[in-house]
Backbone as CSV, one residue per row, in Angstrom:
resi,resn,N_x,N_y,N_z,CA_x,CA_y,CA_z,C_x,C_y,C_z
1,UNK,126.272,100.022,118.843,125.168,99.091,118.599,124.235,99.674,117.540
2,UNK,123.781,98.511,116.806,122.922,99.199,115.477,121.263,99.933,115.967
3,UNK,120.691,100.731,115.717,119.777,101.211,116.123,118.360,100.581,115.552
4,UNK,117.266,100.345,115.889,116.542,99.469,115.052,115.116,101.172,114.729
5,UNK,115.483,100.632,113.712,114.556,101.630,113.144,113.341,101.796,112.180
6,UNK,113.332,100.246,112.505,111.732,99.713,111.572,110.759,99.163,112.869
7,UNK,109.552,99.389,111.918,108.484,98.673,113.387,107.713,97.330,112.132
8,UNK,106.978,96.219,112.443,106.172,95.427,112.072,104.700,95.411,112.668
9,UNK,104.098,95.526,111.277,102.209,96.329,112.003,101.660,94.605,111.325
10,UNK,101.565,93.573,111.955,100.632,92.391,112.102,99.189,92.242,112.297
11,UNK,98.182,91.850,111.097,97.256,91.759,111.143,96.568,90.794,111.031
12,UNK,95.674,90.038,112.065,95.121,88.757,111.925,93.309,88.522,112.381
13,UNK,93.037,87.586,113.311,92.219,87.225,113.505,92.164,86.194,114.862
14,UNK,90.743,85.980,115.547,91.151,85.161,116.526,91.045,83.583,115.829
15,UNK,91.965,82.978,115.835,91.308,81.406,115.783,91.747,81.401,114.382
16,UNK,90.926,80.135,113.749,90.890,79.643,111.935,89.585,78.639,111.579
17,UNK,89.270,77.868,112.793,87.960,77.261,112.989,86.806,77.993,113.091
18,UNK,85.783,78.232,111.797,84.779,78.841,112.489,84.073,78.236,110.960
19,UNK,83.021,77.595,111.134,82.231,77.361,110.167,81.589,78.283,109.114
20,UNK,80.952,78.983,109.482,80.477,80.151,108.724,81.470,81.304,107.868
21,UNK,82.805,80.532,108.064,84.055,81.289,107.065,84.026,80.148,105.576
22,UNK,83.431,79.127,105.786,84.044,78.313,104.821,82.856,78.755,103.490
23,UNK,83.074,78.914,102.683,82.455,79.151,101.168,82.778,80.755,101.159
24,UNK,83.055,81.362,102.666,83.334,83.136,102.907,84.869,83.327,102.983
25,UNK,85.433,82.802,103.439,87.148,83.353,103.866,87.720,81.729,103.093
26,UNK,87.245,80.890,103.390,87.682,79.603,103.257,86.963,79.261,101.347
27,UNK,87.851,78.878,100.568,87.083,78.298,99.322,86.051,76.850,99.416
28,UNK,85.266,76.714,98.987,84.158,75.831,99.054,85.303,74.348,98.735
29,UNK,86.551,74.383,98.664,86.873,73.108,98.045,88.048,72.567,98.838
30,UNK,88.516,73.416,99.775,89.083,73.765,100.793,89.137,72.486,101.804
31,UNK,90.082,71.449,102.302,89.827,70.941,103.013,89.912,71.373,104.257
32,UNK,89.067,70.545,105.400,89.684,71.420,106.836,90.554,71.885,107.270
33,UNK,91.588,70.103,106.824,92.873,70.577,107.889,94.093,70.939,106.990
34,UNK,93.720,71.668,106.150,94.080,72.931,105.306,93.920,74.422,105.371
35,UNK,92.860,74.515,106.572,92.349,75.969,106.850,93.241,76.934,107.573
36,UNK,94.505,76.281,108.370,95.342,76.966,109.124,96.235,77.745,108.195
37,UNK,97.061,76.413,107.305,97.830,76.788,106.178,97.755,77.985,105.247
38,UNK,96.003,77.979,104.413,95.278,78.759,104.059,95.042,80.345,104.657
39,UNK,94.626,80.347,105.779,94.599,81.756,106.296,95.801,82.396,106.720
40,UNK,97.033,81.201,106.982,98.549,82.170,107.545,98.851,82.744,106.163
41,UNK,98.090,82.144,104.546,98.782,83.148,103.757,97.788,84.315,103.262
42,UNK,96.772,84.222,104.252,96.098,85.490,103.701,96.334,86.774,104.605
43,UNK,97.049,86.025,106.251,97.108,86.909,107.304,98.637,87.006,107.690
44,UNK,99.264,87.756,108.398,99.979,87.974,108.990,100.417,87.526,110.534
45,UNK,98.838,87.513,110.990,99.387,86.886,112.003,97.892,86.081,112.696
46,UNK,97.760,85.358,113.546,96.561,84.845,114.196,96.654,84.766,115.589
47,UNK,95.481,85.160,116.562,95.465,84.696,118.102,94.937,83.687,118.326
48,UNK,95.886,82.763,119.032,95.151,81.472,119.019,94.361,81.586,120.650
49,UNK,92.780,81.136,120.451,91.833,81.093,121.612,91.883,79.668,122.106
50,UNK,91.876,79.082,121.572,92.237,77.187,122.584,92.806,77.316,123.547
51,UNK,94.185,78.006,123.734,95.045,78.164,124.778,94.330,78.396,126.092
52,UNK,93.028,79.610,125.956,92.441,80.010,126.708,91.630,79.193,128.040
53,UNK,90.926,77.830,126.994,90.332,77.264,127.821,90.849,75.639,128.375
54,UNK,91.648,75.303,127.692,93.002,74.194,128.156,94.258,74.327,126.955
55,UNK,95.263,73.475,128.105,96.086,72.676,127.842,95.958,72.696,126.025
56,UNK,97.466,72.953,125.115,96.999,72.190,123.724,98.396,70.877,124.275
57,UNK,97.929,69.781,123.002,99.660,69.324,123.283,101.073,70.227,122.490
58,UNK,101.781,69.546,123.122,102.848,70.156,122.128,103.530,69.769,120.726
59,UNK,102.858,68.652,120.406,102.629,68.062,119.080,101.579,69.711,118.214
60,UNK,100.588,69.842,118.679,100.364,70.797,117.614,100.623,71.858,117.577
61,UNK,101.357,72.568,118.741,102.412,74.094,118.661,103.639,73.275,117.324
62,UNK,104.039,72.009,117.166,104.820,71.881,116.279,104.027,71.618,114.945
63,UNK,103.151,71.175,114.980,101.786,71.356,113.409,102.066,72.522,113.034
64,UNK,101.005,73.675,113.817,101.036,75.344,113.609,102.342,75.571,112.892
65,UNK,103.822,75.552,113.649,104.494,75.772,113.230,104.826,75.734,111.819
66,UNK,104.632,74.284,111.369,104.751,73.555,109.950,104.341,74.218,108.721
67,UNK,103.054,74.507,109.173,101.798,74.737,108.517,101.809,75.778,107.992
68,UNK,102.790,76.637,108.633,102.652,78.395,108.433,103.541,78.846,107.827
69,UNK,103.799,79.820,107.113,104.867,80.573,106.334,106.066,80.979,107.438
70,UNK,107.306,81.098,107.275,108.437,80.990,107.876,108.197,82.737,108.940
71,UNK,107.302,83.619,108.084,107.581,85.049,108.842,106.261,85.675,109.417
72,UNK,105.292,84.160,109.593,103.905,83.975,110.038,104.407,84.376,112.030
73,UNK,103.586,84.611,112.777,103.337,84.957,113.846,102.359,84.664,114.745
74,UNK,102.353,83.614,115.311,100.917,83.464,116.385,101.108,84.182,117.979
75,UNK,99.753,84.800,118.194,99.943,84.783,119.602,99.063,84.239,120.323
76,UNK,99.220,84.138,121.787,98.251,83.070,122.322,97.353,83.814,123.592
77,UNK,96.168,83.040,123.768,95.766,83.390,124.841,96.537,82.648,125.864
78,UNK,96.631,83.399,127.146,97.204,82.747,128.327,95.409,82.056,128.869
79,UNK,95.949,80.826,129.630,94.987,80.311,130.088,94.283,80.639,131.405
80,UNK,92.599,80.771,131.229,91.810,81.213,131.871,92.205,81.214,133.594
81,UNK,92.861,79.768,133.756,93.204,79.222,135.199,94.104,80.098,135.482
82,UNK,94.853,81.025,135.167,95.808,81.738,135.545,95.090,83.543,136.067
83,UNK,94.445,83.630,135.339,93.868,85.300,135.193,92.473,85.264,135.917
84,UNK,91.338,83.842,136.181,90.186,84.320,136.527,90.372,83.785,138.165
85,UNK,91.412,84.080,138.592,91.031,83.841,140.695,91.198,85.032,141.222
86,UNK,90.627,84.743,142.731,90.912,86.058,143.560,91.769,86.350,143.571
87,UNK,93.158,85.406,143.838,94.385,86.204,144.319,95.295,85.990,142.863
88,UNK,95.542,86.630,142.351,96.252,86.617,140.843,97.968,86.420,141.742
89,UNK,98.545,86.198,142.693,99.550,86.183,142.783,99.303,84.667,143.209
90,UNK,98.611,83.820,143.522,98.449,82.412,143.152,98.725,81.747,142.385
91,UNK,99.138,82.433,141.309,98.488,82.050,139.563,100.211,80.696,139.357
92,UNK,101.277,80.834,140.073,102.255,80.397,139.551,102.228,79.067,138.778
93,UNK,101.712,78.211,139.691,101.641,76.916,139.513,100.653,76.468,137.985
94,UNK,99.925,77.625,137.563,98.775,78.229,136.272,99.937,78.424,135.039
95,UNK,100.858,78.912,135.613,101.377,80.098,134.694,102.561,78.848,134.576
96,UNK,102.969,78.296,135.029,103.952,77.374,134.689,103.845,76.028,134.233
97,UNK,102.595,75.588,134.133,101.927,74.516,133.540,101.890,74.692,131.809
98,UNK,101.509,76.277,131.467,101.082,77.089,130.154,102.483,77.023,129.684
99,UNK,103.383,77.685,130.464,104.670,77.460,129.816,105.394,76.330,129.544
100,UNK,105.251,75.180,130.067,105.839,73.957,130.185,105.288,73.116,129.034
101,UNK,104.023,73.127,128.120,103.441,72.750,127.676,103.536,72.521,126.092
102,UNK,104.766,73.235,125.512,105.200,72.767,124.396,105.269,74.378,123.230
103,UNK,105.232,75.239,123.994,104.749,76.534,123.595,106.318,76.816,122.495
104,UNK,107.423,76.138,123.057,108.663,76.652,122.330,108.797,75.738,120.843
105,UNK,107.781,75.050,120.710,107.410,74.234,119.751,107.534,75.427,118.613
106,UNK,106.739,76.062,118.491,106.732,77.402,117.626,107.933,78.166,117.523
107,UNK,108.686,78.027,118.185,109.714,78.300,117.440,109.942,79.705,117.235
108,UNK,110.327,80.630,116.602,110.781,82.261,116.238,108.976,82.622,115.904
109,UNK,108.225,81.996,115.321,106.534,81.977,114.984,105.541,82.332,116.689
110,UNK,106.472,82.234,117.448,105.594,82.628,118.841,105.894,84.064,119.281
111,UNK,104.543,84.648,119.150,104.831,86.058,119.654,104.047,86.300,120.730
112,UNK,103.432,87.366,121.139,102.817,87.787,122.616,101.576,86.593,122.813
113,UNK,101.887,87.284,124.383,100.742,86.119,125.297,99.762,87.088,125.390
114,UNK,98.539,86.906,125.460,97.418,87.690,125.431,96.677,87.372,126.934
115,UNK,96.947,88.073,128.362,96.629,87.633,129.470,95.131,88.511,129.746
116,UNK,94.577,87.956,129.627,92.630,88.158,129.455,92.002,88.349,130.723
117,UNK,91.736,89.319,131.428,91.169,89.542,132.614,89.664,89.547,132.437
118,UNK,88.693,88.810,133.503,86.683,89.050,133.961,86.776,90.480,133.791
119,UNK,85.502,90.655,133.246,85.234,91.845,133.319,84.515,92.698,135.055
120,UNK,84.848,91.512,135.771,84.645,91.435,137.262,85.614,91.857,137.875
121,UNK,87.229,92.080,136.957,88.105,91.707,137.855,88.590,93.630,137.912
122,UNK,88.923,93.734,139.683,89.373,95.181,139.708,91.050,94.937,140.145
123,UNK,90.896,96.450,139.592,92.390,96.694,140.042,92.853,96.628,141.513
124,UNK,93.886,95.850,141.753,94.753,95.699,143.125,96.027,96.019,143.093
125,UNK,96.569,97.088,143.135,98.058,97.273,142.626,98.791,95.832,143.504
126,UNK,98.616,96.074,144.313,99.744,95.094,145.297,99.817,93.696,144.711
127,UNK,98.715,92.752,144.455,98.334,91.915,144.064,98.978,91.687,142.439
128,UNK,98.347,92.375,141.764,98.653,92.993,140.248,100.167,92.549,139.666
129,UNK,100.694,93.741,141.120,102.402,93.641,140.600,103.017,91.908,141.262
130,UNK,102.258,91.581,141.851,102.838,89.870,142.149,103.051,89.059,141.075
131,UNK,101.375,89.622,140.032,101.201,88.401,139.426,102.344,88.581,137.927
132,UNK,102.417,89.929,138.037,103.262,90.768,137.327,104.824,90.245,136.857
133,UNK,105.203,89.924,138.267,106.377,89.476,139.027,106.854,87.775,138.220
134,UNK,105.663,87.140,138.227,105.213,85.764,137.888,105.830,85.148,136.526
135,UNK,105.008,86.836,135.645,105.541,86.101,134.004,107.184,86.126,133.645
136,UNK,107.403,84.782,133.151,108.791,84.915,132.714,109.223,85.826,131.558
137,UNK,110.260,86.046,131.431,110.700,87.025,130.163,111.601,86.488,129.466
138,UNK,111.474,85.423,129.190,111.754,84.000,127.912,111.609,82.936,128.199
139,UNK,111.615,82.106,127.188,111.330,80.562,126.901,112.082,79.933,126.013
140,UNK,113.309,79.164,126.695,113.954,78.806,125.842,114.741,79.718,124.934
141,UNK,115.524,80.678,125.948,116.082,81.358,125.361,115.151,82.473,123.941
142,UNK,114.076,82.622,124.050,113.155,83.400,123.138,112.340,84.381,123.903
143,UNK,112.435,85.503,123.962,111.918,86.436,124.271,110.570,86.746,124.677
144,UNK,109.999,86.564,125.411,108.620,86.551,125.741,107.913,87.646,125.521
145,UNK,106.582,88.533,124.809,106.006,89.421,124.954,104.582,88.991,125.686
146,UNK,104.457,90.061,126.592,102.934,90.056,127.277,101.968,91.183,127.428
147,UNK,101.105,90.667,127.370,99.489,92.181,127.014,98.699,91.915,127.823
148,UNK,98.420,92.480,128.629,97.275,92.583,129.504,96.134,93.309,128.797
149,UNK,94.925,92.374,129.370,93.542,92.660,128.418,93.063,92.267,129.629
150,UNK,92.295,93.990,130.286,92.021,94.032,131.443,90.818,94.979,130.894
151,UNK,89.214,94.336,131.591,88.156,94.907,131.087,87.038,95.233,131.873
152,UNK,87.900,95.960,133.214,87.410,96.715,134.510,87.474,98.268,134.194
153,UNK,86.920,99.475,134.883,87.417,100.669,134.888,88.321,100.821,135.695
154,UNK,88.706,100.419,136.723,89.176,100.272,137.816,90.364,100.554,137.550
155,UNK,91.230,100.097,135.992,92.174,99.863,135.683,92.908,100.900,134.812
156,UNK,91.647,101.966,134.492,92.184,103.261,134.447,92.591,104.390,135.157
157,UNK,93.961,103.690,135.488,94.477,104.793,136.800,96.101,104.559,136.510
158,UNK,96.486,105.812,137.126,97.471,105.765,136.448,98.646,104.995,137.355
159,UNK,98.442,104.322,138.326,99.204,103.527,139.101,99.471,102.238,138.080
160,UNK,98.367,101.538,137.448,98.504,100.539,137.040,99.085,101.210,135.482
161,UNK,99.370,102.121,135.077,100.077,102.792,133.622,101.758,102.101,134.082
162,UNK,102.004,102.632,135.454,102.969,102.482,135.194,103.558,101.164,136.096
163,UNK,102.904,100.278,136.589,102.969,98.838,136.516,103.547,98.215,135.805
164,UNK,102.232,98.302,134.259,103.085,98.108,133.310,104.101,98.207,132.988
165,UNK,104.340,99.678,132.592,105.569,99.812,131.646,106.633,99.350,132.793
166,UNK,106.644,99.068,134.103,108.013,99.005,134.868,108.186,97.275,134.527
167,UNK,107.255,96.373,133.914,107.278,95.465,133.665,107.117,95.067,132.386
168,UNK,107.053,96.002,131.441,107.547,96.174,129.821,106.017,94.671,129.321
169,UNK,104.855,95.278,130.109,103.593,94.888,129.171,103.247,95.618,128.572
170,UNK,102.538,95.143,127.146,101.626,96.019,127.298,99.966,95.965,127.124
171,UNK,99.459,96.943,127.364,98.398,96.944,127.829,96.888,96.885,126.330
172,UNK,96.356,96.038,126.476,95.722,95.386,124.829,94.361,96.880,124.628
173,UNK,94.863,97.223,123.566,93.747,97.943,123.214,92.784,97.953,122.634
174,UNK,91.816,98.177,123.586,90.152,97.433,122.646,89.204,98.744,122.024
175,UNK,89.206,98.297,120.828,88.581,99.036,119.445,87.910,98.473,119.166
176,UNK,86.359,99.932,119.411,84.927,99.740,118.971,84.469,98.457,119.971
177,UNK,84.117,98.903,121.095,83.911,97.512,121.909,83.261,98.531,123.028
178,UNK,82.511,97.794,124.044,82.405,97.966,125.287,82.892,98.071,126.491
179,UNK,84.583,97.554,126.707,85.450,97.458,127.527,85.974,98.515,127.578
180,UNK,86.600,99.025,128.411,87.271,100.671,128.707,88.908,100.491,127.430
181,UNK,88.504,101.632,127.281,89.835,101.720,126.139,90.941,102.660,126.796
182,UNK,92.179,101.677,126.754,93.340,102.493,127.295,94.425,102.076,126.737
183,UNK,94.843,103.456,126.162,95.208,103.504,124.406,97.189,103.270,125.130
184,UNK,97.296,103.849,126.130,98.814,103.853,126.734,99.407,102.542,125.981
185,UNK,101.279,103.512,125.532,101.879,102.713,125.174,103.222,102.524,126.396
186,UNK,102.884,101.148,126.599,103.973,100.832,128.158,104.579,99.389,127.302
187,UNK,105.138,99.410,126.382,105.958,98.138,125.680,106.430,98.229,124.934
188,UNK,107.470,97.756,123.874,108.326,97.800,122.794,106.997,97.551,121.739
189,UNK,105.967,97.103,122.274,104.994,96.541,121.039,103.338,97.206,121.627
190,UNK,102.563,97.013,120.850,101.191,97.596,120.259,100.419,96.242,120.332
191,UNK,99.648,95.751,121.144,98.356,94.828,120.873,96.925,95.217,121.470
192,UNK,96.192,95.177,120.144,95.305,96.069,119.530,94.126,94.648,119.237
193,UNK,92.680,94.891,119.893,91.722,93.859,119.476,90.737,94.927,119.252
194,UNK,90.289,95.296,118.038,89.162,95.550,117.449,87.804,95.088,117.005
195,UNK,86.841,95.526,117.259,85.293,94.570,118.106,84.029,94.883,117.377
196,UNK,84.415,96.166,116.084,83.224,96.521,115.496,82.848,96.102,114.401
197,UNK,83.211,95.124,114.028,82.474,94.422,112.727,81.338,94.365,112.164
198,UNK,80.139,94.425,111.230,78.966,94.649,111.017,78.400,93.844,110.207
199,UNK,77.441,93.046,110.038,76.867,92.261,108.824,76.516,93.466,107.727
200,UNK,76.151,94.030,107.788,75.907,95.532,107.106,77.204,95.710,106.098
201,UNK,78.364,95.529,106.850,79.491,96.189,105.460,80.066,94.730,104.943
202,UNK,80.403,94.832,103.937,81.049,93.458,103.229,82.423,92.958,103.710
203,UNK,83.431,93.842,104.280,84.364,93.857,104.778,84.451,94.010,105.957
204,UNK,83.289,94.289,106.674,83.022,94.237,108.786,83.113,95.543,108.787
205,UNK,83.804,96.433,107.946,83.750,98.237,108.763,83.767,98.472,107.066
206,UNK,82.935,99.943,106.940,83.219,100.303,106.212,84.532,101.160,105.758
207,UNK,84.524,101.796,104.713,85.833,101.871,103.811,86.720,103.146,105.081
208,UNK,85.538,104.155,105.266,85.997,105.462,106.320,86.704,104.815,107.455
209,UNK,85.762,103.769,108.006,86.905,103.222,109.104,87.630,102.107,108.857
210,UNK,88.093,101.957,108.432,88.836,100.703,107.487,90.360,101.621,107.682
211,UNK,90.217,102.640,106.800,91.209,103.983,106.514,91.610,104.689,108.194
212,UNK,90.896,104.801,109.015,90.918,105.113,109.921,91.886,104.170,110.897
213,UNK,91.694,102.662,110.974,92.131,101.899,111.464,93.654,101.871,110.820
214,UNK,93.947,101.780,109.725,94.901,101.835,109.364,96.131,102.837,109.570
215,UNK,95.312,104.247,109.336,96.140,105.030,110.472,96.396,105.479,111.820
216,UNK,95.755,104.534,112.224,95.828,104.510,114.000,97.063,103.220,113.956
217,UNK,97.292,102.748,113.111,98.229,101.311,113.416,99.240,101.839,113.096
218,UNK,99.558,102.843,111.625,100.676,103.881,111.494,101.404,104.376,112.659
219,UNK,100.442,105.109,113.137,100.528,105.859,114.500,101.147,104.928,115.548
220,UNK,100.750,104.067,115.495,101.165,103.485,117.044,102.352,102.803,116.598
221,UNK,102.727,102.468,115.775,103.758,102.009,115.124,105.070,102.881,115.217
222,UNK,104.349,104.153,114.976,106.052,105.072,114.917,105.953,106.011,116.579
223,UNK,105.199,105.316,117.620,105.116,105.478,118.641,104.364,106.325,119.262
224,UNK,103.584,106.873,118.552,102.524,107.966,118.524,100.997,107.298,119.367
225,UNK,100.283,108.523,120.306,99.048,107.752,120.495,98.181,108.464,119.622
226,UNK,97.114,107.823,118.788,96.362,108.574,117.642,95.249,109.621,119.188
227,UNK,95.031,110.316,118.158,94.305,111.714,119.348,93.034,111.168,119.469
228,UNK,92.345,110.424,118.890,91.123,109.668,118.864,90.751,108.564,119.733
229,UNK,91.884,108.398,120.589,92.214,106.998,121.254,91.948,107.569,122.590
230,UNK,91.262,106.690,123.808,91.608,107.464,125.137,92.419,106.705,125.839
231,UNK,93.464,107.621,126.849,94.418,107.307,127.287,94.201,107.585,128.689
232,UNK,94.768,107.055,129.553,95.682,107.458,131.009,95.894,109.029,131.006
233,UNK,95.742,109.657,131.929,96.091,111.297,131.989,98.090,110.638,132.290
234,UNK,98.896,111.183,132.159,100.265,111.225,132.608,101.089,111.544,131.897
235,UNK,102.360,111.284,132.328,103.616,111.104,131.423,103.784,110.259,130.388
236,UNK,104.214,110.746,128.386,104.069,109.829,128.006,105.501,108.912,127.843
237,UNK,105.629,107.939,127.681,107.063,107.333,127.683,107.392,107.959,126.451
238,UNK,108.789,108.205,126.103,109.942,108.343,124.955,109.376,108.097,123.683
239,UNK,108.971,108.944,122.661,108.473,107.931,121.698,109.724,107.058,120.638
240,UNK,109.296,105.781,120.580,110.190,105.108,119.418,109.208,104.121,118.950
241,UNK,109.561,103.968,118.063,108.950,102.339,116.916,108.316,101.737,117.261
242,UNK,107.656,100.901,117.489,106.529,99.815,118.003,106.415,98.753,117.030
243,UNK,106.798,97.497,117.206,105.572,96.601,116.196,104.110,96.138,117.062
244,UNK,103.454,96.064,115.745,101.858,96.662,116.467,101.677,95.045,115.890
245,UNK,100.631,94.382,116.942,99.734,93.586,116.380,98.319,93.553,116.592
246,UNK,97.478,93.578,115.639,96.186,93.961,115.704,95.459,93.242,115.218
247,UNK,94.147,92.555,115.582,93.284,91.529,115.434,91.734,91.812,115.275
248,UNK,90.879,91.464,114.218,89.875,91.881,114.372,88.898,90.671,114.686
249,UNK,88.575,91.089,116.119,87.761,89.966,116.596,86.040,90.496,117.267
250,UNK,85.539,89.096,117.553,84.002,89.359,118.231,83.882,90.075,116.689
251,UNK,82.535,91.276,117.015,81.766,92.092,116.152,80.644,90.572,115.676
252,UNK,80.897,90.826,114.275,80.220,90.173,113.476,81.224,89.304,112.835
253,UNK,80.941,88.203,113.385,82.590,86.946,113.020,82.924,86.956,111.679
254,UNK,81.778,86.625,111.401,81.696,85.954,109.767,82.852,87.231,108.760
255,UNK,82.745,88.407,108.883,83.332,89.871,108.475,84.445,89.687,108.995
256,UNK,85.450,89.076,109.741,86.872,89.575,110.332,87.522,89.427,109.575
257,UNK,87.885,87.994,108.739,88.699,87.755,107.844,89.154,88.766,106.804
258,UNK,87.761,89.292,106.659,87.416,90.432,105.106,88.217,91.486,105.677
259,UNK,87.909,92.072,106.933,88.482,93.314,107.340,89.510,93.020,107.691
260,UNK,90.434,91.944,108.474,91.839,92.065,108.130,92.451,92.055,106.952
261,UNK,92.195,91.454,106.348,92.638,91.824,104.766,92.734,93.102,104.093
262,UNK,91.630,93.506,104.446,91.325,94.749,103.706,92.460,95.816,104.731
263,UNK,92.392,95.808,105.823,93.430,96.494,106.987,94.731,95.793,106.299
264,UNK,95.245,95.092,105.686,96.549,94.219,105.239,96.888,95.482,103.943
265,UNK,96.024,95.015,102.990,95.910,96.261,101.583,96.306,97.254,101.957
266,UNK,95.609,98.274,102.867,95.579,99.547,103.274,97.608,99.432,103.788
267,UNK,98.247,98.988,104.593,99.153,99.110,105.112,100.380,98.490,104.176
């Protein structure tokens, strides 16, 4: 069997709707429903946040599709109804509504689910591994990736390290943010949300961490955890390849566009 020996480092943004991009990321002449089209060729990849708070149809997972360059990449938020109850092993009837919903519309263009935990919510191993149990691992014959974006401390332990990886998530790493950072790699892939953007720099970070970011995506890419990152105390898995996807979101909105780009250049 052939050995795969390249990784893909994806850089985007949350969303494409945001007013305060247009005359900034968006050209002043720019029509709206041109803005999707427009940013899949400035980005690599985008997280779509709608998902988060309903239902889309499946008429526009086949738009997106259209709209975007053939080696474009979206990933999605999983929806809120699934991740914010007490008993996360409830979630089925959540979790199968999201999938049923037109998601294979996208086509080879659908990449990881982005499963978004309260910053209320603690760790329950028992519970955890149910809901764990839950996500499918394709759609339509297409490969499913999933990231847990869990923004408790609770969840730095090393029971839930290896949760994960026995269920090949992985675990979303949040850069320059307030949420506990846990850099562990437990997946074939790297998803990475970065939070420090600044009205201050023209590009959301300046040039030092701009450069910085870029080689932390290196790093995690050829399976490495950068030494700057905090991790889980344990065992680390095998290192190999990673494709990384990394998003620069929150901070200072208006700046993300600039700094993925500029993170695009650099790599």
């Amino acid at each position: 069997m052939a050995t795969r020996k390249q990784s893909r480092i994806r850089i985007g943004i949350g969303g494409w709707t945001f007013a305060p991009w247009r005359g900034v990321f968006y050209p002043d002449d720019l029509t709206q429903k041109r803005e999707l089209e427009y940013a899949s060729q400035q980005l690599t990849s985008i997280e779509i946040n709608g998902t988060f708070y309903g239902l889309q149809k499946p008429e526009s997972y086949a738009k997106w599709h259209d709209e975007t360059p053939d080696d474009f990449v979206f990933s999605l938020k999983a929806p809120r109804y699934a991740t914010n109850r007490k008993v996360l092993a409830d979630a089925g009837d959540s979790i199968e509504r999201f999938f049923g919903s037109g998601l294979s519309n996208l086509k080879q263009k659908l990449g990881p689910i982005n499963w978004q935990f309260a910053t209320t919510k603690q760790f329950d191993a028992e519970d955890f591994e149910a809901f764990l149990a839950l996500l499918p691992k394709q759609l339509d014959g297409h490969p499913l990736r999933h990231a847990l974006e869990v923004r408790h401390e609770s969840f730095r332990d090393e029971a839930f390290i290896k949760l994960a990886s026995k269920y090949g998530a992985a675990i979303v790493l949040a850069g320059d943010s307030e949420y506990p950072q846990i850099a562990n790699l437990t997946a074939p892939f790297v998803y990475a949300r970065i939070m420090g953007t600044t009205q201050s720099q023209a590009k959301g970070y300046s040039k030092a961490a701009l450069d910085a970011w870029a080689e932390r995506a290196r790093l995690l890419a050829a399976g490495a955890v950068p030494e700057d990152l905090e991790k889980v105390p344990g065992r680390a898995p095998a290192k190999s390849v990673r494709d990384v996807y990394l998003y620069v979101i929150s901070g200072f909105k208006e700046r993300n566009p600039a700094a993925a780009m500029a993170l695009i250049e650099r790599l």
